[in-house]
Residue frames as qw, qx, qy, qz and C-alpha x, y, z in Angstrom:
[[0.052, -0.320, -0.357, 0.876, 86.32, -19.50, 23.39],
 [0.273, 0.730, 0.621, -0.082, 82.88, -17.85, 22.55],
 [0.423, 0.496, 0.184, 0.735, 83.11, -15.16, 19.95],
 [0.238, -0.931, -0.077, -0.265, 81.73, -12.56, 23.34],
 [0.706, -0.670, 0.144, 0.179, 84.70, -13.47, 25.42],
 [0.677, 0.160, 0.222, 0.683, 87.03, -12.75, 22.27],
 [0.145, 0.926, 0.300, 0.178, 85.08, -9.55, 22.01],
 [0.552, -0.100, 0.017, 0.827, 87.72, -6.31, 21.96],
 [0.013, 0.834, 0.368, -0.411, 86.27, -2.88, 22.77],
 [0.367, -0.552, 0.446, 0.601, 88.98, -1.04, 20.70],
 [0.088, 0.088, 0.713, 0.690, 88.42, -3.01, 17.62],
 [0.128, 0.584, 0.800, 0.055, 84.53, -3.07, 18.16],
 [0.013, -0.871, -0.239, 0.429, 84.54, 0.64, 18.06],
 [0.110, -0.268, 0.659, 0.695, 87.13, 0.68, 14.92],
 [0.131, 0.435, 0.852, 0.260, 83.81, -1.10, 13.51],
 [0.180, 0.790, 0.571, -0.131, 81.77, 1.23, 14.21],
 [0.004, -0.795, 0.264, 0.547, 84.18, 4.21, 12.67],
 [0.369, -0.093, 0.780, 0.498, 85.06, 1.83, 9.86],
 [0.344, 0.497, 0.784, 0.139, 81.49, 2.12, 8.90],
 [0.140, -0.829, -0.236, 0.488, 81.16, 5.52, 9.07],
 [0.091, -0.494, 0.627, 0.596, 84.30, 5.85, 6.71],
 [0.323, 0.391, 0.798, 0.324, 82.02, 3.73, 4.22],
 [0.314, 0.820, 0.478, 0.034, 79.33, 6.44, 4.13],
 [0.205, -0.867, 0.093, 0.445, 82.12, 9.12, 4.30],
 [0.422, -0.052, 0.744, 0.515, 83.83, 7.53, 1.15],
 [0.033, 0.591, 0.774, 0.224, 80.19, 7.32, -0.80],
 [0.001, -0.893, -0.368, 0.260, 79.44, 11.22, 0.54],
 [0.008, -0.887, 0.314, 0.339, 82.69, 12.86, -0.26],
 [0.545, -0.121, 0.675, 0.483, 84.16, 10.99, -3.38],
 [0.452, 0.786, 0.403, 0.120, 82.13, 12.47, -5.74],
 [0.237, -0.869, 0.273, 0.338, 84.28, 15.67, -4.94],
 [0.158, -0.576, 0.707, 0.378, 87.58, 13.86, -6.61],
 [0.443, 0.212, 0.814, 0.308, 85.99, 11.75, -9.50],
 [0.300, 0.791, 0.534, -0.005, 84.08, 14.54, -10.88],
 [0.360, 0.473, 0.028, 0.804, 84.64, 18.16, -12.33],
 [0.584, -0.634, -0.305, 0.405, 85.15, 19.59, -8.60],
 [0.260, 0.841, -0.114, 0.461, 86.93, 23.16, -8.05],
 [0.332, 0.438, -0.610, 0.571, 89.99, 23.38, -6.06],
 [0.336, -0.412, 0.135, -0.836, 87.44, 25.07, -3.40],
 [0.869, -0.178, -0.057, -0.459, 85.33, 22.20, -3.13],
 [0.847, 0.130, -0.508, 0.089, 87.99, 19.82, -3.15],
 [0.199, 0.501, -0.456, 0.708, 89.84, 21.76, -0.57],
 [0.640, -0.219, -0.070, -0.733, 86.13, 21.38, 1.47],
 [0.906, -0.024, -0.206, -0.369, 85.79, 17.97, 1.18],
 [0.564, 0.461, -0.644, 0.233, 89.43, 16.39, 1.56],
 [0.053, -0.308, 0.792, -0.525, 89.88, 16.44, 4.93],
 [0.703, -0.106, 0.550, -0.438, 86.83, 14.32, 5.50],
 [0.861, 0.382, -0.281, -0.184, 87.31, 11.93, 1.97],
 [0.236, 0.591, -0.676, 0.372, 91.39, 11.49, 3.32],
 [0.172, -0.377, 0.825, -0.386, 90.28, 10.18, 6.43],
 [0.828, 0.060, 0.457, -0.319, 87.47, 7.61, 5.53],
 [0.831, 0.219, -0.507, -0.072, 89.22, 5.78, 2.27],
 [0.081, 0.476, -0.847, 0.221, 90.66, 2.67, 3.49],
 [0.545, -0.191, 0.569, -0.585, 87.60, 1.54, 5.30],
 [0.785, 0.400, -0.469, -0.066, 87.33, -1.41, 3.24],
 [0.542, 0.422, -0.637, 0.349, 90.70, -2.51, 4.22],
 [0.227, -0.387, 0.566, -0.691, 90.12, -1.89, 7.90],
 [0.802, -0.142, 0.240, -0.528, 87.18, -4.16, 7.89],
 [0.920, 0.167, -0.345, -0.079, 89.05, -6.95, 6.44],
 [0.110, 0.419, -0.705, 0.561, 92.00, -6.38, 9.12],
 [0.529, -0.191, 0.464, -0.684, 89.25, -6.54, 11.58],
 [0.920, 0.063, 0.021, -0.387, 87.83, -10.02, 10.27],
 [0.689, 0.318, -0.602, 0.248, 91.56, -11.57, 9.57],
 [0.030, 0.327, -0.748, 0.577, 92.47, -10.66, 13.52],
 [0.760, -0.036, 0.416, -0.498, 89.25, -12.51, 14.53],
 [0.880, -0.072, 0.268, -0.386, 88.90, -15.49, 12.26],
 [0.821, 0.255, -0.507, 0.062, 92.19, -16.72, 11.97],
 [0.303, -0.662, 0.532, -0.433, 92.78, -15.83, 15.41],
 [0.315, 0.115, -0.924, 0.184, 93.87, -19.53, 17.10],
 [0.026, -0.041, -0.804, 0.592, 91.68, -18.85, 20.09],
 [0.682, 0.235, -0.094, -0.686, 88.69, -18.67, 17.67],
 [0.112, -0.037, 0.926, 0.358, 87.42, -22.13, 16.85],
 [0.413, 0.225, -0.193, -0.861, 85.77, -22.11, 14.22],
 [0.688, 0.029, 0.572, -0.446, 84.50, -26.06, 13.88],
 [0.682, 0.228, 0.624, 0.307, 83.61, -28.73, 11.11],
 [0.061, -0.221, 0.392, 0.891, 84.00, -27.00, 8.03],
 [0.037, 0.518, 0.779, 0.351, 80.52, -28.14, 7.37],
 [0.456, -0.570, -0.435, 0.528, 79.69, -26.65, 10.45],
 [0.125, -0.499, 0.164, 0.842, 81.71, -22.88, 9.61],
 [0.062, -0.098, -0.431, -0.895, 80.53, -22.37, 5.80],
 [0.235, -0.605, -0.757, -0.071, 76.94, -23.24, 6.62],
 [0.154, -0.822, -0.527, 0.153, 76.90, -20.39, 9.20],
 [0.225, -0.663, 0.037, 0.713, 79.75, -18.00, 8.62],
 [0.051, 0.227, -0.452, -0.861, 79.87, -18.01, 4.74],
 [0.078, -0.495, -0.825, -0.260, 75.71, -19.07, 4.17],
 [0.344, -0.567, -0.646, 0.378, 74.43, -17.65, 6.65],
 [0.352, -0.757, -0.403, 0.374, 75.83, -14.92, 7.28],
 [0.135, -0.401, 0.481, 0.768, 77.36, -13.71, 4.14],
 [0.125, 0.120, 0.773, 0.610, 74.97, -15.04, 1.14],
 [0.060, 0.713, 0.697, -0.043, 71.73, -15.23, 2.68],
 [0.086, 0.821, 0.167, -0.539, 71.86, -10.88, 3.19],
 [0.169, -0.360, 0.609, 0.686, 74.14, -10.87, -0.29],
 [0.039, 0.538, 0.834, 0.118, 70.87, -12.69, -1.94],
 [0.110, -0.741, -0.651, 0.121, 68.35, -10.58, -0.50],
 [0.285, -0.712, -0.099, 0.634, 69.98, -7.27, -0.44],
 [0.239, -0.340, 0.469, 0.779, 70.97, -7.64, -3.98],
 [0.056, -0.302, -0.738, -0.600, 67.92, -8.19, -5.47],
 [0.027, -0.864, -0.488, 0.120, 66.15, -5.61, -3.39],
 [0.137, -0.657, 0.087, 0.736, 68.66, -3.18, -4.55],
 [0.277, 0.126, 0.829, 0.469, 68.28, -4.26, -7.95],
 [0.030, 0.658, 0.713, 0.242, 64.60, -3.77, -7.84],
 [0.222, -0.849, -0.339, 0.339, 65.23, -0.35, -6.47],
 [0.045, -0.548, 0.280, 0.787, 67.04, 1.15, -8.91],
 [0.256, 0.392, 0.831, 0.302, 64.86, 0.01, -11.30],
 [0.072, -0.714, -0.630, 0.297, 62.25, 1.51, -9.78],
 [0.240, -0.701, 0.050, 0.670, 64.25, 4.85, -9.55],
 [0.138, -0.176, 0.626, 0.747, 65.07, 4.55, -13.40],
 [0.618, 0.459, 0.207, -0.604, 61.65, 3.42, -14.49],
 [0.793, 0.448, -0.297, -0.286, 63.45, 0.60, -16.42],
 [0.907, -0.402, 0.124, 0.014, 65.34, -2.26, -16.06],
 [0.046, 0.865, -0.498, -0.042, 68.86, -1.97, -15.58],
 [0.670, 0.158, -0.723, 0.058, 72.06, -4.32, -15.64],
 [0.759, -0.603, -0.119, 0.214, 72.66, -6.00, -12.38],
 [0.205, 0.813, -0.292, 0.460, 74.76, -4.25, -10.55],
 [0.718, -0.277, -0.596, 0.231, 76.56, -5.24, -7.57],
 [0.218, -0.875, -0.079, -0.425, 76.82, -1.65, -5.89],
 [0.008, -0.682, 0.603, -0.414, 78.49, -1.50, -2.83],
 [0.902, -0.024, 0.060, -0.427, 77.64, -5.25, -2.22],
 [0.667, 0.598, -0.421, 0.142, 80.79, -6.39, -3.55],
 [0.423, -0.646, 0.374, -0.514, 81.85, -6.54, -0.29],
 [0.777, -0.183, 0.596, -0.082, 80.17, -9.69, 1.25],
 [0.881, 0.445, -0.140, 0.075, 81.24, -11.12, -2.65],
 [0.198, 0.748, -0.555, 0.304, 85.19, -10.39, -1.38],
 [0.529, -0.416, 0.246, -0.697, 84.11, -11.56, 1.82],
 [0.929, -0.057, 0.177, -0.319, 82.83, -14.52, 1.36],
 [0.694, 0.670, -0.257, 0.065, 85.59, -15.53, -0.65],
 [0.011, -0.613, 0.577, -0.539, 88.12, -14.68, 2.30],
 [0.675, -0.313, 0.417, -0.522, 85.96, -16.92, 4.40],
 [0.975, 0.118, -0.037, -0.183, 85.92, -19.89, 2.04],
 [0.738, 0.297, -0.425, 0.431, 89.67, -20.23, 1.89],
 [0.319, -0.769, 0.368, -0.415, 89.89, -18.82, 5.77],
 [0.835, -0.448, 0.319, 0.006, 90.48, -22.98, 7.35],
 [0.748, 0.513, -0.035, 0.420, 93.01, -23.27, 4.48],
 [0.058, 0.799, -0.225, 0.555, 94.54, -19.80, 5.94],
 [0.637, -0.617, 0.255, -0.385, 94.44, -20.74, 9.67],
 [0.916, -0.096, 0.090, 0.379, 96.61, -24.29, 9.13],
 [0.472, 0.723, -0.058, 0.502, 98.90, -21.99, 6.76],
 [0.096, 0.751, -0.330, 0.564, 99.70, -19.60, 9.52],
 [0.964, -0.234, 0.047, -0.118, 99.78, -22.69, 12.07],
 [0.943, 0.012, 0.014, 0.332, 102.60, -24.13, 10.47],
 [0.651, 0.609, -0.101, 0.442, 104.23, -21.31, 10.00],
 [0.381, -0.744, 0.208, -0.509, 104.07, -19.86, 13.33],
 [0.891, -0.389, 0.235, -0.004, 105.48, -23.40, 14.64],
 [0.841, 0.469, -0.104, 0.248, 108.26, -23.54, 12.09],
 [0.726, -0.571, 0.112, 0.365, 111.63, -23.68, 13.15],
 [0.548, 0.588, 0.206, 0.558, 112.96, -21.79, 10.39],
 [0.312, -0.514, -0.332, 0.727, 114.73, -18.62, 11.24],
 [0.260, -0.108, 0.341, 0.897, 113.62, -17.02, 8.10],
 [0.425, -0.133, -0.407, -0.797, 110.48, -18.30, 7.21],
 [0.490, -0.550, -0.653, -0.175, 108.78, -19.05, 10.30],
 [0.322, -0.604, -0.565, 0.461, 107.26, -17.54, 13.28],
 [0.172, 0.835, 0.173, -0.493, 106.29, -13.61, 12.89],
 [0.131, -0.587, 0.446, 0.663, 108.67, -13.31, 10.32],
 [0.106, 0.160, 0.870, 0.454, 107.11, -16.02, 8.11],
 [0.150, 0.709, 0.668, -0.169, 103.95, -14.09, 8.65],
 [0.170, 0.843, -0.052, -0.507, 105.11, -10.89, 7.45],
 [0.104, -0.234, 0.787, 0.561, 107.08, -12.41, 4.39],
 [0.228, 0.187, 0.842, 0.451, 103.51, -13.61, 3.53],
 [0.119, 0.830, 0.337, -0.428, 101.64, -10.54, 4.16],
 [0.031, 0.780, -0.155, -0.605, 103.96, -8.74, 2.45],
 [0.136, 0.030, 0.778, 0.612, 104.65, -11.22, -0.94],
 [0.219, 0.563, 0.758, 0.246, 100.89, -11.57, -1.17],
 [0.185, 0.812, 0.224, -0.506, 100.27, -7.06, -0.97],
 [0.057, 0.516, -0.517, -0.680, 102.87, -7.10, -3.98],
 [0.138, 0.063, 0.807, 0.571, 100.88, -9.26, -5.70],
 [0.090, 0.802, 0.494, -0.324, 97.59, -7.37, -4.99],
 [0.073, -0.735, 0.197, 0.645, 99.21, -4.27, -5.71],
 [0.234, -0.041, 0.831, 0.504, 100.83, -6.41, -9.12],
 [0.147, 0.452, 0.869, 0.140, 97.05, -7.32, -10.09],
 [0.060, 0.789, 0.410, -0.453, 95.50, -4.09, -9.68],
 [0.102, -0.673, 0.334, 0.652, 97.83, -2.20, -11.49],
 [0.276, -0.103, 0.856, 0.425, 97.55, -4.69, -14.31],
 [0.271, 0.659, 0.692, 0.116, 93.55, -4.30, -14.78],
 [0.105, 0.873, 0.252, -0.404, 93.66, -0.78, -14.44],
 [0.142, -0.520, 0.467, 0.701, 96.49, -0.46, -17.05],
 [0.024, 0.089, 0.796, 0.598, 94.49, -2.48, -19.70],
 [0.412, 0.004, 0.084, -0.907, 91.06, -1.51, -18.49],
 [0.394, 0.008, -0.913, -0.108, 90.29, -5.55, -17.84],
 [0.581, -0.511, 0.108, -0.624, 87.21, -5.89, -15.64],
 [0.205, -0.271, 0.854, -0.393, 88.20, -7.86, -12.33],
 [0.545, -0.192, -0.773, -0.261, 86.33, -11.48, -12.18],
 [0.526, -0.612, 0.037, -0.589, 84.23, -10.80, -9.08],
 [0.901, -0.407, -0.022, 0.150, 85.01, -14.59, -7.31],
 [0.556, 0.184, -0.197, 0.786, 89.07, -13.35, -7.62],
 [0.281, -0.838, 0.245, -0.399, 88.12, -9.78, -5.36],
 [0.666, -0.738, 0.109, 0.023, 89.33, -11.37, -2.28],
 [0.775, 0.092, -0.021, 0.625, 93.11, -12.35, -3.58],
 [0.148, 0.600, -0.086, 0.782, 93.41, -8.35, -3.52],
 [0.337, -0.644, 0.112, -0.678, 92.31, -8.29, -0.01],
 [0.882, -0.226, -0.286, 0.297, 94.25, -11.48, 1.52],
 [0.475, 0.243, -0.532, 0.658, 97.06, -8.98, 2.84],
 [0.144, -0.518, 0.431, -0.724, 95.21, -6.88, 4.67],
 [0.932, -0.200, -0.186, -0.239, 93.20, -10.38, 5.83],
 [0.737, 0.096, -0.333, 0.581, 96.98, -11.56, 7.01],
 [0.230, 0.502, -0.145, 0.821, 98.05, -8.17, 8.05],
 [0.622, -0.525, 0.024, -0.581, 95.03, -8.02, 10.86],
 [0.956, -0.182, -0.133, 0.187, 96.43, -11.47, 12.01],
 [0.675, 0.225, -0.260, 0.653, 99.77, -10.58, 12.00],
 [0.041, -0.505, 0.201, -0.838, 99.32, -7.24, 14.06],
 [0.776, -0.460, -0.108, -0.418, 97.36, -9.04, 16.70],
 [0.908, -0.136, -0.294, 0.266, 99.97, -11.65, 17.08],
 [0.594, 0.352, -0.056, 0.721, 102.82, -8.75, 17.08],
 [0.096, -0.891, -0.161, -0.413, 101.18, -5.97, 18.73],
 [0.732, -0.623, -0.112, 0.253, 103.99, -5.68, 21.51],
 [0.676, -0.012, 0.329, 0.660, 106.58, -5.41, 19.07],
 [0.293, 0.747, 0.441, 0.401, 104.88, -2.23, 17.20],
 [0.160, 0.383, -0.173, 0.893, 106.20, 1.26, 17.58],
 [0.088, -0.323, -0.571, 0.749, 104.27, 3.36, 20.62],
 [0.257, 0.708, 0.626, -0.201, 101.02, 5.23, 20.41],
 [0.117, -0.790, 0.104, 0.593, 102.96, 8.00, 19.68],
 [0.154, -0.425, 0.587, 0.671, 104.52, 6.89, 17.04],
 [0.087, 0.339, 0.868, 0.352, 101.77, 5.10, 15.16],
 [0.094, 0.839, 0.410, -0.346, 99.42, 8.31, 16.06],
 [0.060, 0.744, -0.258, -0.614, 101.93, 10.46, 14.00],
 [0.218, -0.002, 0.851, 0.478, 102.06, 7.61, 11.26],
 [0.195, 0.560, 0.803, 0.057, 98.58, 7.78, 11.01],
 [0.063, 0.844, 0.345, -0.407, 98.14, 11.42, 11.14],
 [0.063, 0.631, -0.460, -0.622, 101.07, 12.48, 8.55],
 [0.180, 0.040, 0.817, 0.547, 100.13, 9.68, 6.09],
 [0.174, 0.674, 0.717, -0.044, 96.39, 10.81, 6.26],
 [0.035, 0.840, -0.014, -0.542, 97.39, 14.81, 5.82],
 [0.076, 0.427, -0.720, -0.542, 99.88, 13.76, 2.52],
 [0.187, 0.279, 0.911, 0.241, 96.88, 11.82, 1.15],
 [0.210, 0.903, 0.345, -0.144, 94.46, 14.74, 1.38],
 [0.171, -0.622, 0.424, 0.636, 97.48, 17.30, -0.20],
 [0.157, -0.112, 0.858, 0.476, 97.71, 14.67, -3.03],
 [0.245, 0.549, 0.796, 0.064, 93.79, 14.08, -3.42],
 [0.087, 0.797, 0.295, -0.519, 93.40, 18.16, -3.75],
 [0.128, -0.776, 0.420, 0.454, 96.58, 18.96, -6.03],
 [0.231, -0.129, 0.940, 0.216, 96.48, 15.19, -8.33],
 [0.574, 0.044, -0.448, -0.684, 94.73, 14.66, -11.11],
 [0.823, 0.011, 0.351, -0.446, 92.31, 12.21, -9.92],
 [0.901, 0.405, -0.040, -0.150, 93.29, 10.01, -13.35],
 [0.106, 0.689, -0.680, 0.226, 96.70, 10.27, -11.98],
 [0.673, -0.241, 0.548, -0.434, 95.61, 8.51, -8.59],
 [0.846, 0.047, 0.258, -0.464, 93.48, 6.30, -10.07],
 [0.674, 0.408, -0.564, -0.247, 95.93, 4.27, -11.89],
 [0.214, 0.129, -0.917, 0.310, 96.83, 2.91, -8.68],
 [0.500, -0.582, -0.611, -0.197, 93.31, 1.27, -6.54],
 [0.431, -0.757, 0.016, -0.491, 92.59, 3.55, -3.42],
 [0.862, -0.467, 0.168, -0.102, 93.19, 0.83, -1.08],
 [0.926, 0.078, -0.049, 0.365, 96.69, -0.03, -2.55],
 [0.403, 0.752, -0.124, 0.506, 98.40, 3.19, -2.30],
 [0.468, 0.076, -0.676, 0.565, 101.31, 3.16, 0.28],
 [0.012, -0.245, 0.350, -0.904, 100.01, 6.16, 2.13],
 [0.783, -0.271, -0.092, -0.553, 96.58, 4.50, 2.64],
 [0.824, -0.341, -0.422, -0.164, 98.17, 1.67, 3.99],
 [0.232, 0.401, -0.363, 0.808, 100.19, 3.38, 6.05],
 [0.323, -0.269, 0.229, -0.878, 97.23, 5.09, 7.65],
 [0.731, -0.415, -0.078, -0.536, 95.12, 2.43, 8.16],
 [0.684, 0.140, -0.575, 0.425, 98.13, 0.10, 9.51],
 [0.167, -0.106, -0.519, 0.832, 98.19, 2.71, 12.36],
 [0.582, -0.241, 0.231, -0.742, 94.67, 3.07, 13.24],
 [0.874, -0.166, -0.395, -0.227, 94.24, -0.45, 13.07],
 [0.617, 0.116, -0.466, 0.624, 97.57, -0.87, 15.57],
 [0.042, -0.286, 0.372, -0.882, 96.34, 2.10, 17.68],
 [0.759, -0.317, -0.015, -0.568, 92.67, 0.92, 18.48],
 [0.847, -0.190, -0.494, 0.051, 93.90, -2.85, 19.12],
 [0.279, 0.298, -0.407, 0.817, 96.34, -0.71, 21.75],
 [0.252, -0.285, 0.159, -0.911, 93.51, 1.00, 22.87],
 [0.264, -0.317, -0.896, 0.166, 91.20, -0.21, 25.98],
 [0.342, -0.534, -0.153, -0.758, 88.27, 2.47, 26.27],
 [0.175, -0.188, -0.720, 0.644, 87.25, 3.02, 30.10],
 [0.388, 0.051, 0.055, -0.919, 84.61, 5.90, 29.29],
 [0.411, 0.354, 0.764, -0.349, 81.17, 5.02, 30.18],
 [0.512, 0.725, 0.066, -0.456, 80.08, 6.64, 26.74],
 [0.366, 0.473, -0.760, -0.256, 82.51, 4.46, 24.67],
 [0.102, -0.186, 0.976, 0.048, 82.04, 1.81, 26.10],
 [0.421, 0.472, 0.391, -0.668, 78.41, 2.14, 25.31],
 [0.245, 0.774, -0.439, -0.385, 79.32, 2.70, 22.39],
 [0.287, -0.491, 0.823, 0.021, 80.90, -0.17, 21.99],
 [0.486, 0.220, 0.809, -0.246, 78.23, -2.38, 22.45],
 [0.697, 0.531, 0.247, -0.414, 76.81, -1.50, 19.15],
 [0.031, 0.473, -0.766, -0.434, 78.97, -3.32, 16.84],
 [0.458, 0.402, 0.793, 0.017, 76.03, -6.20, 15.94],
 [0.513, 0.761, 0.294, -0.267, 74.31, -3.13, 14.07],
 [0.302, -0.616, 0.460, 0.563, 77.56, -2.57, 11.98],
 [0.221, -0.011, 0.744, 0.631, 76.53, -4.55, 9.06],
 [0.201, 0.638, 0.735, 0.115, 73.46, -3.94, 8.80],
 [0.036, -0.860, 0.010, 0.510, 74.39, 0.11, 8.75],
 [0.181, -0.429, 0.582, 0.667, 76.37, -0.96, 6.08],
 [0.232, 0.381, 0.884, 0.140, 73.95, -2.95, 3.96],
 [0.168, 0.820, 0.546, 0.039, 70.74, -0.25, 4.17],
 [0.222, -0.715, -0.115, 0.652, 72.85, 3.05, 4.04],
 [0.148, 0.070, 0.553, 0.817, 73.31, 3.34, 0.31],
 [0.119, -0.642, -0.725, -0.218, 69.43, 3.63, 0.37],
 [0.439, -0.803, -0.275, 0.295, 69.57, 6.07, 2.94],
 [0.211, -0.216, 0.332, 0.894, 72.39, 8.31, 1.27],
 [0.002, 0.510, 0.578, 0.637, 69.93, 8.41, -2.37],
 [0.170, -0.725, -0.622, -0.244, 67.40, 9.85, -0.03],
 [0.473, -0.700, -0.066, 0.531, 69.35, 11.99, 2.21],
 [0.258, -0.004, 0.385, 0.886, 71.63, 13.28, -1.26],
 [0.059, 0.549, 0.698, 0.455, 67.80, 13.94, -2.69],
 [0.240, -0.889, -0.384, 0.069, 66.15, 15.85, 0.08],
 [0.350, -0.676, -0.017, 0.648, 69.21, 18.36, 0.24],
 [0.299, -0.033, 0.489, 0.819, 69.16, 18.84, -3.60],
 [0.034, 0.549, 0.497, 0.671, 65.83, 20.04, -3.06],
 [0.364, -0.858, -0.332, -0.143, 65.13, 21.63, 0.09],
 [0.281, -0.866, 0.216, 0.354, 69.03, 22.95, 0.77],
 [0.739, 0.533, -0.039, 0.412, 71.04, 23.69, -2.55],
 [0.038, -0.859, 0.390, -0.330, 72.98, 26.55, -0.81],
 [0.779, -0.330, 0.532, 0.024, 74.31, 23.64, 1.91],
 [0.897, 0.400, 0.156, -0.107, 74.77, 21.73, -0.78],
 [0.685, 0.649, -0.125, 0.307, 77.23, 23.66, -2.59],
 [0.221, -0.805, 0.399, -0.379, 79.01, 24.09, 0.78],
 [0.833, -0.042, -0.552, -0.008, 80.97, 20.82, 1.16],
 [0.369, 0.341, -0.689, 0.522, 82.60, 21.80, 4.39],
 [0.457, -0.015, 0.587, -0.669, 79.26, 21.81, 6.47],
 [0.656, 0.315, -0.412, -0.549, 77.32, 19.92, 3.73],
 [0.690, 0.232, -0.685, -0.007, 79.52, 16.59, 3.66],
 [0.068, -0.151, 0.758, -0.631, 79.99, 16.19, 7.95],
 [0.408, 0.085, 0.098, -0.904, 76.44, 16.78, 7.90],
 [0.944, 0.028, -0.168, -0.284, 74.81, 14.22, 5.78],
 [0.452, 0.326, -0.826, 0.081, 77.61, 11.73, 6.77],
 [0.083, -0.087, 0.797, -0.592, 76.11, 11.93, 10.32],
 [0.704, 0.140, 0.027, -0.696, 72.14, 11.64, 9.08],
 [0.664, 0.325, -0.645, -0.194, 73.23, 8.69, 6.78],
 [0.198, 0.245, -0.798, 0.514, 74.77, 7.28, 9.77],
 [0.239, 0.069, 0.676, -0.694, 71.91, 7.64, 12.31],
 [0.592, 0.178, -0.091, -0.780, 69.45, 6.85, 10.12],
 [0.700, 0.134, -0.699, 0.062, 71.12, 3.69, 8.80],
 [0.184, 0.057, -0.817, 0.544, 71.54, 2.66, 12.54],
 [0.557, 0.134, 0.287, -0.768, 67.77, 3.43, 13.12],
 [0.733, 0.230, -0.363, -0.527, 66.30, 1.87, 9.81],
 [0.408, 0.192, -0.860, 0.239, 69.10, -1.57, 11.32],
 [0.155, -0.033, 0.813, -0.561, 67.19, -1.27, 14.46],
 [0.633, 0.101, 0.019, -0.767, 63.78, -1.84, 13.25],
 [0.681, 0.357, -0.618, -0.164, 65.02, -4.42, 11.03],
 [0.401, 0.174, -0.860, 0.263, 66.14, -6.72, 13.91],
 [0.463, 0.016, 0.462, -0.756, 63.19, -6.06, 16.03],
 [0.915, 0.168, -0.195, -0.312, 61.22, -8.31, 12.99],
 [0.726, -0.209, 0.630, 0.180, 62.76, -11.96, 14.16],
 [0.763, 0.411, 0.461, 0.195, 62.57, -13.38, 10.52],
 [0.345, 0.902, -0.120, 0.231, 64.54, -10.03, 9.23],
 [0.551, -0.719, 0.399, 0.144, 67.22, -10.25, 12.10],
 [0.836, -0.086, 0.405, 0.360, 69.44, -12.68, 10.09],
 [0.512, 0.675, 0.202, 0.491, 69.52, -10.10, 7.05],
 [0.111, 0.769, -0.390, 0.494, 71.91, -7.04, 8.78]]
């Protein structure tokens, strides 16, 4: 099948809210890593609470597509060439060493490399290279005649061995303060890469809207409580993305949107913009610096108001990045980079 006739309104609009939660992560985290006041934190939470995860959401969203069966994906020359060259290195290349040269710029000296919020397609790509490896994997197991360890059940035995060793690994660097070898990110981000598969295959079997709307809404209210009221250095010993209640919450929104079949003429609209998705993701750090800049000098009062402040620029950041993406793809020879 062609990758339009796999297309899913539901998820393709989770993309475009996934990103969003990126810049909403990147606007309101500062709030809970810094020396914040209750006030502010109190401000900010309810929009920090509901965008972490996004991360996780986008790898859900790339495991229920490309290990989907009814995706083929071709020769393996064939697949890295365009899904993990193409379309993962070439903008990883080019993006990183024009952000590079832009915080230089900004410093007025040269800095280390940095991989900023880039890390990403480095996870990413990773996932992709060991995706036709993945796709026999859950093949055989889905045909096995085991009653224990095969068919859904052997898929959730390896969703769920491989989040305890995520979960295992994380904890471990952050207890010794070991920086993470960059080609090893994706092992931390194979469950939810399974987990998107495994809810696609399963989605019949999953509680009701109802329930997974209240899963999603009480695990996202007892994650803002905890981000207001918790030392931050508490948190942080566990990674963002591993903590139960985050995957809780994004388990049910990712389980409610595949549910969900928009009819509105203004969603589905909507829809349709899920090509600009990476490329909103790619140029929007740029577009924050300059958006964080112009309000620290032409509205400090806003500023220090995170509860109209942080909505605010999330939605500039947003429409800008989704402008600056359209230009970009209007230049053929730029199209391939977002």
């Amino acid at each position: 099948m062609s990758e339009q006739t796999l297309r899913h309104q539901g998820l393709d609009l989770l993309r475009l809210l996934s990103v969003v939660m990126v810049i909403g992560i990147h606007t309101a985290g500062g709030y809970f890593v810094g020396e914040s006041s209750l006030s502010e934190r109190w401000q900010a939470a309810p929009w920090y609470a509901l965008s972490v995860g996004a991360v996780p959401l986008f790898v859900m969203l790339s495991g229920a597509f490309m290990l989907s069966p009814e995706r083929q994906i071709g020769s393996l020359a064939h697949f890295y060439k365009r899904s993990v060259g193409r379309k993962i290195l070439l903008p990883l290349l080019v993006w990183s060493v024009g952000y590079y040269f832009w915080h230089c710029a900004k410093e007025q000296a040269w800095l280390a490399f940095q991989w900023y919020h880039l890390w990403y397609l480095v996870m990413l790509a990773g996932l992709y290279v060991v995706t036709p490896m993945l796709r026999r994997l859950c093949e055989r197991i889905e045909r096995s005649d085991s009653p224990t360890y095969g068919g859904n059940r052997g898929l959730l035995i390896l969703t769920l061995g491989s989040y305890l060793v995520a979960l295992a690994v994380d904890i471990y660097y952050r207890s010794y303060g070991i920086q993470q070898i960059c080609l090893l990110w994706w092992v931390q981000y194979l469950p939810y890469y399974l987990a998107g598969y495994l809810i696609s295959r399963t989605i019949s079997r999953l509680p009701g809207k109802g329930w997974l709307l209240t899963l999603f809404i009480g695990s996202m209210l007892l994650h803002g409580a905890l981000l207001i009221y918790v030392p931050c250095q508490l948190l942080g010993r566990v990674g963002v993305n591993f903590q139960p209640l985050v995957v809780l919450k994004i388990i049910s929104l990712f389980a409610l949107c595949y549910r969900w079949r928009p009819t509105a003429r203004l969603l589905v609209s909507a829809s349709r913009l899920y090509p600009y998705v990476m490329g909103v993701y790619l140029v929007h750090f740029a577009v924050l610096q300059v958006v964080f800049k112009l309000f620290e000098l032409f509205l400090p009062t806003l500023t220090a108001c995170p509860a109209v402040s942080v909505p605010l620029r999330i939605l500039l950041i947003a429409l800008i990045s989704l402008g600056v993406t359209a230009l970009i793809r209007k230049v053929p020879v730029l199209r391939s980079l977002v």
